[in-house]
FIKOLZA-1660 file (N, C-alpha, C; in steps of 0.1 Angstrom, whole numbers, plus 5000, padded with zeros to 4 digits):
% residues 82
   i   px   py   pz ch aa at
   1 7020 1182 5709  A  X  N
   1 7013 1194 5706  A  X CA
   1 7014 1196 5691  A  X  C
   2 6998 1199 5682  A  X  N
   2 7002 1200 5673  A  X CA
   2 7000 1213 5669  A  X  C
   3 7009 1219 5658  A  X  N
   3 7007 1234 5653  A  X CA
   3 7010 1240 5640  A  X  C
   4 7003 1241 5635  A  X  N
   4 7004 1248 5619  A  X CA
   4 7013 1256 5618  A  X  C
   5 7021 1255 5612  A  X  N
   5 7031 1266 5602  A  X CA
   5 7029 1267 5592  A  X  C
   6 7030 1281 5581  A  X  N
   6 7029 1280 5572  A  X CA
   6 7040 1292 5567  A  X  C
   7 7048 1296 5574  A  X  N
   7 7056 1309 5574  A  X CA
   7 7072 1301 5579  A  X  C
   8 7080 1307 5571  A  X  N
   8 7095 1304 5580  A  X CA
   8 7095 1308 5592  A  X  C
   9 7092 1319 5595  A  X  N
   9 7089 1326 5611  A  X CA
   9 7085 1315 5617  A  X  C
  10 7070 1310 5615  A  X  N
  10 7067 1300 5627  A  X CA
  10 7074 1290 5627  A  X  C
  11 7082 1287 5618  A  X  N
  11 7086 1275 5621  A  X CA
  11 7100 1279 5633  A  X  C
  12 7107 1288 5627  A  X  N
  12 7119 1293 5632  A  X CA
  12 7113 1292 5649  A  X  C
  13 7102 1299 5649  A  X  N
  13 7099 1303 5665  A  X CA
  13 7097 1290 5672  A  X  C
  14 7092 1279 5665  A  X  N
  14 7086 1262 5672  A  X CA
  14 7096 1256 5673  A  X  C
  15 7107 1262 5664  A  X  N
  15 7118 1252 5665  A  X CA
  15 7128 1257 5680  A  X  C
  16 7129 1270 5680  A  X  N
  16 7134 1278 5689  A  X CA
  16 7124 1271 5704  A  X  C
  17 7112 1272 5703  A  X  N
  17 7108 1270 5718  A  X CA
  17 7108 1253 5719  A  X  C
  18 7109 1246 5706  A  X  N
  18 7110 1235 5715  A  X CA
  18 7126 1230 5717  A  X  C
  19 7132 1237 5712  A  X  N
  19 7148 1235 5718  A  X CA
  19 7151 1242 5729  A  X  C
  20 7142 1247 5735  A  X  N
  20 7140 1258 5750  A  X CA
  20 7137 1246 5760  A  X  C
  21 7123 1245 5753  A  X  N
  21 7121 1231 5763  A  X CA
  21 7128 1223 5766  A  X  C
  22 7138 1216 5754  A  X  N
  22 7148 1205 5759  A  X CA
  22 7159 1212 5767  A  X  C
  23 7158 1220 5765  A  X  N
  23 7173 1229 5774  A  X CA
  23 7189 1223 5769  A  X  C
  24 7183 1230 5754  A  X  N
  24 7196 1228 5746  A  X CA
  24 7199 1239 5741  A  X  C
  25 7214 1243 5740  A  X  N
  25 7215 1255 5736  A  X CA
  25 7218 1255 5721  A  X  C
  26 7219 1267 5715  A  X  N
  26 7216 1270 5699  A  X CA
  26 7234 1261 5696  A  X  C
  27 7245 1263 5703  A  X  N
  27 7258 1258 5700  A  X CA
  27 7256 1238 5701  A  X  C
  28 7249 1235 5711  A  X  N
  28 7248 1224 5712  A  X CA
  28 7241 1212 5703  A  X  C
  29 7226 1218 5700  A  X  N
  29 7219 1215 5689  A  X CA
  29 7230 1215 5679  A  X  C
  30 7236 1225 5671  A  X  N
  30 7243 1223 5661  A  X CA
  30 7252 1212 5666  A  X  C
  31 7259 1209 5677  A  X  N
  31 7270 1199 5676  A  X CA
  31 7263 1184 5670  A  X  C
  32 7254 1182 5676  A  X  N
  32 7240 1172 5677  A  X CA
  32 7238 1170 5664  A  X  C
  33 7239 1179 5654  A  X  N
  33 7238 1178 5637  A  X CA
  33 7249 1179 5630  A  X  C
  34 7257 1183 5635  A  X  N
  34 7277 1186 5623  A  X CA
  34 7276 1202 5618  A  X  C
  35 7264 1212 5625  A  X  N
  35 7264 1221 5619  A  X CA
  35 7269 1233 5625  A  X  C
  36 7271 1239 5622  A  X  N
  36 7274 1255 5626  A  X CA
  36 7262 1263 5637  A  X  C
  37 7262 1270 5650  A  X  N
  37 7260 1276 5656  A  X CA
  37 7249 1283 5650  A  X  C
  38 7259 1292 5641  A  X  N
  38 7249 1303 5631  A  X CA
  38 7239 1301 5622  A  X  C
  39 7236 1286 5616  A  X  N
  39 7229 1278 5611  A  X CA
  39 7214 1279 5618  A  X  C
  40 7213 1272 5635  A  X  N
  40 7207 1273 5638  A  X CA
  40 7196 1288 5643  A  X  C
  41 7208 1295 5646  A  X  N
  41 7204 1303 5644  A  X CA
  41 7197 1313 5636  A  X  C
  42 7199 1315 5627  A  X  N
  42 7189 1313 5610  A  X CA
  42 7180 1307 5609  A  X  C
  43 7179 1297 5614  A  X  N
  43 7165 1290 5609  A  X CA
  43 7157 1296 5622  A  X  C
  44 7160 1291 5631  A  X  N
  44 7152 1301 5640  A  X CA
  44 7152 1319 5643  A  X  C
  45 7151 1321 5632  A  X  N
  45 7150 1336 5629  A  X CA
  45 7141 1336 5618  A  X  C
  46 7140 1326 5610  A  X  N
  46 7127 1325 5599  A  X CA
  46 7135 1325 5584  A  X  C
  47 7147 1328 5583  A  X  N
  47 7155 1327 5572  A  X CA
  47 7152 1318 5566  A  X  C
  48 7148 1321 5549  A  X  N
  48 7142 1312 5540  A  X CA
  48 7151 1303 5536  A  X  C
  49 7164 1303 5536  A  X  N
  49 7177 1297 5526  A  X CA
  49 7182 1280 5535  A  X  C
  50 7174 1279 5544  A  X  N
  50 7179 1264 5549  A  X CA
  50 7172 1253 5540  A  X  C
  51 7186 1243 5542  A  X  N
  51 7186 1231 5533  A  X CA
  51 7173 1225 5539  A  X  C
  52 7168 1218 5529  A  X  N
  52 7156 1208 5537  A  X CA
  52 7160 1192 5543  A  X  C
  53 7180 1193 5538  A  X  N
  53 7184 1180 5544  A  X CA
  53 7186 1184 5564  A  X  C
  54 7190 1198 5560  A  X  N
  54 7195 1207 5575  A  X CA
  54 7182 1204 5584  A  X  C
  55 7170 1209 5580  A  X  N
  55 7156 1214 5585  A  X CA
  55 7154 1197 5593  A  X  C
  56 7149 1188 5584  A  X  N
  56 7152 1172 5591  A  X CA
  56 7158 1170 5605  A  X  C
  57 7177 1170 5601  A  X  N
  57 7182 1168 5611  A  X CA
  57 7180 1175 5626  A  X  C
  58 7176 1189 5627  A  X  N
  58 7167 1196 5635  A  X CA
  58 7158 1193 5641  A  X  C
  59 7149 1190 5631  A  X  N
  59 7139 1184 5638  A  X CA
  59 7137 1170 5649  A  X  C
  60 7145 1160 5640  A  X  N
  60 7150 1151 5643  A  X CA
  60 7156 1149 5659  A  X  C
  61 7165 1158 5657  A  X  N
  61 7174 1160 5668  A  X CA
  61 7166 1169 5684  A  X  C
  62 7155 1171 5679  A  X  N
  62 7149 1179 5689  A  X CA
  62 7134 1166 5690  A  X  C
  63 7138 1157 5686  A  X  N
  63 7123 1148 5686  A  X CA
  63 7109 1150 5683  A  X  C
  64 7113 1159 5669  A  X  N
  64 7096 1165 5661  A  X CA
  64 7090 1158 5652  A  X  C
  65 7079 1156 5646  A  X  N
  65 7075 1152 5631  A  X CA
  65 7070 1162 5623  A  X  C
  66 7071 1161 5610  A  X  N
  66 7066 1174 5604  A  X CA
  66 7056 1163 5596  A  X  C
  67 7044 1172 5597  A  X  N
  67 7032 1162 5589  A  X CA
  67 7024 1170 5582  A  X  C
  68 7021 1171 5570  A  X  N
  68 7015 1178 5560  A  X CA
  68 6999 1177 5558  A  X  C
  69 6994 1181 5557  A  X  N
  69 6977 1182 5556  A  X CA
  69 6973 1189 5541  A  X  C
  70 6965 1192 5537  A  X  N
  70 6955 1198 5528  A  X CA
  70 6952 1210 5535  A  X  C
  71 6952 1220 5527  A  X  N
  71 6951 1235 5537  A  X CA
  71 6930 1236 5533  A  X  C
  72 6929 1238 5541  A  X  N
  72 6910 1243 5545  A  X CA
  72 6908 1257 5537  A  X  C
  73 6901 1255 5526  A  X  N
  73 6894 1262 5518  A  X CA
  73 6884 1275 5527  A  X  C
  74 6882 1270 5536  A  X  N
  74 6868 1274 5539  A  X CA
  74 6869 1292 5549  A  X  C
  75 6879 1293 5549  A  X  N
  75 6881 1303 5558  A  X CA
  75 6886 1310 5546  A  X  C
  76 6880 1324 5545  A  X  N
  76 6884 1336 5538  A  X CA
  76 6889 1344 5542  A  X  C
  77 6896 1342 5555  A  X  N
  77 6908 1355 5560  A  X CA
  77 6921 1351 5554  A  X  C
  78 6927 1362 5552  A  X  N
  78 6940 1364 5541  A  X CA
  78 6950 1356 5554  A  X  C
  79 6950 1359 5563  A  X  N
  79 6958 1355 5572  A  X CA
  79 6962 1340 5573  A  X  C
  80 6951 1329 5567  A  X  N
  80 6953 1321 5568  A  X CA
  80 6960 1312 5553  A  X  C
  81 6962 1323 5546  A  X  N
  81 6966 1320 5535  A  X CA
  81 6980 1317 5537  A  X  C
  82 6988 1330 5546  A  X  N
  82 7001 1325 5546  A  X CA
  82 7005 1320 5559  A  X  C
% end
């Protein structure tokens, strides 16, 4: 499934439901990376201050890819700006 983020929020929230799906908990995930509990937690709350080495292992560890695009000019709603 693919899905645009462009906000900490969404990501925090995609990262949150697909570690739902795997039926991992926020303590476990972190064991799974060397990290802290509360870590996870933060990023899945939208908190801007995570490392982008942290954000990888995450993903990683939940079996995601992050893939970058060209954002579409063509739509003039503000919303899609951010």
């Amino acid at each position: 499934m693919n899905q645009m983020i462009r906000t900490a929020t969404q990501l925090g929230a995609h990262i949150q439901e697909a570690r739902l799906r795997a039926g991992i908990s926020q303590q476990q995930l972190a064991e799974m990376i060397g990290k802290h509990q509360k870590t996870i937690s933060s990023i899945e709350q939208g908190n801007k201050g995570t490392k982008l080495e942290t954000l990888l292992l995450v993903l990683a560890a939940l079996d995601l890819n992050m893939e970058m695009s060209k954002r579409s000019k063509a739509s003039p709603d503000i919303a899609d700006i951010f």
